[in-house]
C-alpha positions as CSV (number, residue, x, y, z in Angstrom):
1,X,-59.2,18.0,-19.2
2,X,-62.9,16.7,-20.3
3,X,-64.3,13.9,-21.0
4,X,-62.1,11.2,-23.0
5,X,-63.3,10.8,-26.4
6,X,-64.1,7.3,-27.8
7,X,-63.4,7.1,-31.6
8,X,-66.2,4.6,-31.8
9,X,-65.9,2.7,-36.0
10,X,-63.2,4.4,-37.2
11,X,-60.6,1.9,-35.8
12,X,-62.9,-1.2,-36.8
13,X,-60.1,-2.5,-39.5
14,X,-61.0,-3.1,-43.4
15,X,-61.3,-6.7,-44.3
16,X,-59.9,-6.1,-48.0
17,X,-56.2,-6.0,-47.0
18,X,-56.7,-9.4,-45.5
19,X,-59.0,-11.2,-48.2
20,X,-56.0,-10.0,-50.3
21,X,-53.5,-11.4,-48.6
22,X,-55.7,-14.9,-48.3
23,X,-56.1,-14.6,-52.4
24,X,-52.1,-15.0,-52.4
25,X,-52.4,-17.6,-49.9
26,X,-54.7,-20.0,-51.5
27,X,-53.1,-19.7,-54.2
28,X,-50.5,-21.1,-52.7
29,X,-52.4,-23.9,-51.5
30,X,-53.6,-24.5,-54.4
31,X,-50.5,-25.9,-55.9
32,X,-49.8,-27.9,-52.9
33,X,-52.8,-29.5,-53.6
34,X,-52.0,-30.0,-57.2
35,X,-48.5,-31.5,-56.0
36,X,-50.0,-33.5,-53.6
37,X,-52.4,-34.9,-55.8
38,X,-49.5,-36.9,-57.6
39,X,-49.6,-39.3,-55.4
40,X,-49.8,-42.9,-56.6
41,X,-49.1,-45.6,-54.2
42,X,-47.8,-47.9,-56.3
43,X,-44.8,-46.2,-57.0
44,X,-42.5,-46.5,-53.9
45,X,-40.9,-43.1,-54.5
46,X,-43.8,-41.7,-54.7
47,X,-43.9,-39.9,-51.7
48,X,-40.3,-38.9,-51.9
49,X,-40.7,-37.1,-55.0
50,X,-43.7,-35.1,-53.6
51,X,-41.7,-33.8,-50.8
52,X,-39.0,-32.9,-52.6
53,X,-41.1,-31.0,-54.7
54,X,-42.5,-29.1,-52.4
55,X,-39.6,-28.4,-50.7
56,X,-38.5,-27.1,-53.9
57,X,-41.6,-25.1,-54.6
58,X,-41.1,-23.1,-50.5
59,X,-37.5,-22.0,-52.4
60,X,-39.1,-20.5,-55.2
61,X,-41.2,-18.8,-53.3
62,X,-39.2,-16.6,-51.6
63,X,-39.2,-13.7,-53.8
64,X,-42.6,-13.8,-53.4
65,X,-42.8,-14.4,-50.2
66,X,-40.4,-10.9,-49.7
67,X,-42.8,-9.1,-52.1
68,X,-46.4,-9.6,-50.7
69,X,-45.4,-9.7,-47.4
70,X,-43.8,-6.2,-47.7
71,X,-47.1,-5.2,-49.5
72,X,-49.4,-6.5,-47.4
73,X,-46.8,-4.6,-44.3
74,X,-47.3,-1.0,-45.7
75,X,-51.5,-1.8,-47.2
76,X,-52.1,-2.2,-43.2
77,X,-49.8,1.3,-42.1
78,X,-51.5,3.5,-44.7
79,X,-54.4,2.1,-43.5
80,X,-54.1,2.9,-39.6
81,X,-52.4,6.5,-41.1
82,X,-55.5,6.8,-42.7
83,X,-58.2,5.6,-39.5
84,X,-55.7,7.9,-37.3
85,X,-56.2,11.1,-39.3
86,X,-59.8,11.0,-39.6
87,X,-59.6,10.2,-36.2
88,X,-57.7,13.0,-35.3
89,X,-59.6,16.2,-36.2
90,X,-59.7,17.6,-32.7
91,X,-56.2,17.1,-31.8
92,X,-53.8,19.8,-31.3
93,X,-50.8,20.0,-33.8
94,X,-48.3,18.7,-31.2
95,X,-50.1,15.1,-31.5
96,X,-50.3,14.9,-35.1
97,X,-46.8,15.5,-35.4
98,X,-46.4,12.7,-32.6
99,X,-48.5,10.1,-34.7
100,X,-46.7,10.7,-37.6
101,X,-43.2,9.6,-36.1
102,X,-44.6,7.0,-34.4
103,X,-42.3,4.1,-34.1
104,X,-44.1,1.5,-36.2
105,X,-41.0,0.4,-38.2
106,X,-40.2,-2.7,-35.6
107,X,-43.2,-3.7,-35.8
108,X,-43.7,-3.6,-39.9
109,X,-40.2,-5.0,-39.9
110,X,-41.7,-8.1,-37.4
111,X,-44.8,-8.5,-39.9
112,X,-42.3,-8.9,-43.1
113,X,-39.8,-11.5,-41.1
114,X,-42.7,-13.6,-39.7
115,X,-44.8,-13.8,-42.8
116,X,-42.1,-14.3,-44.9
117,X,-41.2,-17.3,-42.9
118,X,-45.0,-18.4,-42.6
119,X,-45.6,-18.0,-46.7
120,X,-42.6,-20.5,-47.3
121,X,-43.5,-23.1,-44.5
122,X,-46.7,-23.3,-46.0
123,X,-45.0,-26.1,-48.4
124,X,-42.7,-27.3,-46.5
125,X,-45.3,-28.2,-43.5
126,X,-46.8,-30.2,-46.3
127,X,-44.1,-31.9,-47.1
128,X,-43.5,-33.1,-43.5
129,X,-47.3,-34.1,-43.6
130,X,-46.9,-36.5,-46.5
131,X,-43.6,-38.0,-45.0
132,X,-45.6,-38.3,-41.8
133,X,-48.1,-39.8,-43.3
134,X,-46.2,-42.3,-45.5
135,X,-44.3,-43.1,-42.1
136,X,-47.8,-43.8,-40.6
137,X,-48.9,-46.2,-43.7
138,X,-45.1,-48.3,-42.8
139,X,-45.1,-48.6,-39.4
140,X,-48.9,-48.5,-38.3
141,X,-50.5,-51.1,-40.9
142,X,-53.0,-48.7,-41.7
143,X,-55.2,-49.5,-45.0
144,X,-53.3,-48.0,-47.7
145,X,-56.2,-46.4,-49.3
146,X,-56.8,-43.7,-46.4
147,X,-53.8,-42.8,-46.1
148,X,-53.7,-41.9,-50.0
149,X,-56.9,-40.3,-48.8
150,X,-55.1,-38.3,-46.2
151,X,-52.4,-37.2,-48.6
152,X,-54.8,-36.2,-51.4
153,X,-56.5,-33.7,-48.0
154,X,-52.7,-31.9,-48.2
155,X,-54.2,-28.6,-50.5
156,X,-57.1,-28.4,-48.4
157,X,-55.1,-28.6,-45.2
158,X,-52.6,-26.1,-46.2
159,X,-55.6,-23.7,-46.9
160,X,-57.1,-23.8,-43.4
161,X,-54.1,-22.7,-42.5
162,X,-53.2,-19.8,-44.9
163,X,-56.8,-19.1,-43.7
164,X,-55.4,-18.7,-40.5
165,X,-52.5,-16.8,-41.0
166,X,-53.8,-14.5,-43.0
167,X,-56.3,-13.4,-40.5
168,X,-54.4,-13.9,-37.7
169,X,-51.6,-12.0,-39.3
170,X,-53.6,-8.9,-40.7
171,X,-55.3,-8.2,-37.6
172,X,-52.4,-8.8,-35.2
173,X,-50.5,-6.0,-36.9
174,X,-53.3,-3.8,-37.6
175,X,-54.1,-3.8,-33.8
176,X,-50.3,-3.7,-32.9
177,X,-50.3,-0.2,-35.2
178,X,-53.2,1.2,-33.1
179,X,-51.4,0.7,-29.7
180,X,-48.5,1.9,-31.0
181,X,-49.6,5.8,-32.6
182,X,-52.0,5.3,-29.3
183,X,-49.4,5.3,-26.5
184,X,-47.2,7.2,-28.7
185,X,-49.6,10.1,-27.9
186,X,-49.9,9.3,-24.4
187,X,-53.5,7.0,-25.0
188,X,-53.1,4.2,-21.3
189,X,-56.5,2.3,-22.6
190,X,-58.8,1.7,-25.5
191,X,-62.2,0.1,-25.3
192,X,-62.5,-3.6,-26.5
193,X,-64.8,-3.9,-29.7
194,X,-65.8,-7.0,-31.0
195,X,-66.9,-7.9,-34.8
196,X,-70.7,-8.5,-32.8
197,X,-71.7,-11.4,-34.7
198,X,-72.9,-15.4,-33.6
199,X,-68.8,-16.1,-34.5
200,X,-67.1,-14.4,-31.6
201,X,-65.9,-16.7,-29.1
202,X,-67.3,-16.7,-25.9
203,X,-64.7,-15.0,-23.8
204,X,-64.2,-12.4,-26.4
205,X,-67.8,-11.4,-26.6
206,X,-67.2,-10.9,-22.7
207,X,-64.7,-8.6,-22.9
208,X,-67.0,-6.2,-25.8
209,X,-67.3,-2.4,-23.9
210,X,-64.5,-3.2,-21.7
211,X,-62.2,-0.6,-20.9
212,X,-58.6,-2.5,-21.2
213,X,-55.2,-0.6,-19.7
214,X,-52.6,-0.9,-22.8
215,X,-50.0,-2.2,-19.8
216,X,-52.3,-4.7,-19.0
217,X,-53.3,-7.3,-20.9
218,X,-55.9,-9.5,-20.3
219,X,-55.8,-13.2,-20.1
220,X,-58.4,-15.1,-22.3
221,X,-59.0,-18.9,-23.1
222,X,-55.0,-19.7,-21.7
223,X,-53.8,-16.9,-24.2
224,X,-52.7,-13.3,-23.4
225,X,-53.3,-10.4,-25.6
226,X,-55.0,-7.1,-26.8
227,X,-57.9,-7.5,-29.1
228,X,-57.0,-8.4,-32.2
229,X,-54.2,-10.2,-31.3
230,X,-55.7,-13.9,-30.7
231,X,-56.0,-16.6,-33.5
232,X,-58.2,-15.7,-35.8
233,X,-59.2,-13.0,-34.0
234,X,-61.3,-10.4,-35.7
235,X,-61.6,-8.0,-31.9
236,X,-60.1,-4.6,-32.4
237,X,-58.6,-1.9,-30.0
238,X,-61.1,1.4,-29.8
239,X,-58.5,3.8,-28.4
240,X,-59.9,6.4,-26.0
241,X,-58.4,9.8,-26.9
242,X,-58.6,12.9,-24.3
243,X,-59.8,16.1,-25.9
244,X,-57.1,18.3,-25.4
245,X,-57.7,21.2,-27.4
């Protein structure tokens, strides 16, 4: 057998799939915002209404919850079936046909039950913000005026964290993908790559170049995981392919 072959860029993921998927996402936080900004603290059921709005608003969703996340599921497959056959020029037929029966239906399956479940809390996580927060203005004697302040912060608090899921999200599954075709083909361990700019956290520029076993993952910051699959985490698995042809 010679020399394994690194696949060097070709794995490093698309960022359109993801900034789509945020698009959908603010979106929603948008009208969280627009909810939230209803507030008036002079009304006592102010507050009440708002989170039953909301909670209204994560029912409606749904549907579209089921749609886009099943969209965003299969825009990340074709795009790994796509890096994988550029990819795979020099392998024999065998592997190809290996690759393309992959088992990568669990995890699609995982990215459409967990999303759909993250698009919907979205609203409903704001809704137990404002109650929170209302709570907090009863019981705590703080001034009345920041904590309209802090309710009014509801959009832009629910966007930080569609920010984060739809990173987070993306690239989890995108990397998940990779190590799947890879050890379907018999791949142990891919090279970590990093996105190389001032952003990367510090123990994740450490691991850029490292060889990582796909059996072993490492243990970074308290958290456990293959590249990629960290918060926010734009890493990405470079899979080290024999030449065996």
């Amino acid at each position: 057998m010679s020399e394994p072959k690194r696949r060097g860029g070709k794995f490093r993921k698309s960022s359109s799939i993801t900034m789509e998927y945020l698009s959908g996402l603010r979106g929603i936080a948008r009208e969280v915002g627009r909810i939230a900004s209803t507030y008036d603290p002079h009304l006592s059921d102010s507050a009440a209404r708002i989170r039953a709005t909301l909670r209204h608003y994560s029912e409606i969703l749904l549907p579209w919850a089921q749609v886009n996340a099943r969209k965003v599921a299969l825009a990340l497959n074709h795009q790994d079936r796509k890096t994988w056959a550029k990819a795979a020029k020099e392998m024999s037929v065998a592997l190809k046909e290996e690759l393309d029966t992959a088992p990568v239906g669990t995890e699609l399956q995982r990215f459409l039950s967990d999303n759909v479940q993250l698009i919907t809390s979205l609203p409903l996580d704001a809704a137990d913000r404002v109650h929170a927060l209302t709570m907090r203005g009863l019981t705590s004697g703080e001034r009345q005026e920041f904590i309209k302040e802090e309710i009014l912060r509801t959009g832009e608090v629910t966007k930080s964290r569609a920010e984060t899921i739809a990173r987070t999200e993306t690239s989890r599954t995108a990397n998940a993908l990779v190590q799947i075709r890879s050890q379907e083909i018999g791949v142990t361990h891919y090279v970590w790559r990093t996105a190389k700019d001032a952003d990367v956290r510090p123990s994740h520029k450490r691991m850029e170049g490292r060889v990582v076993a796909f059996d072993k993952p490492p243990t970074l910051d308290g958290m456990t995981g293959h590249a990629g699959m960290f918060p926010n985490c734009r890493c990405y698995i470079e899979p080290i392919v024999p030449d065996l042809d």
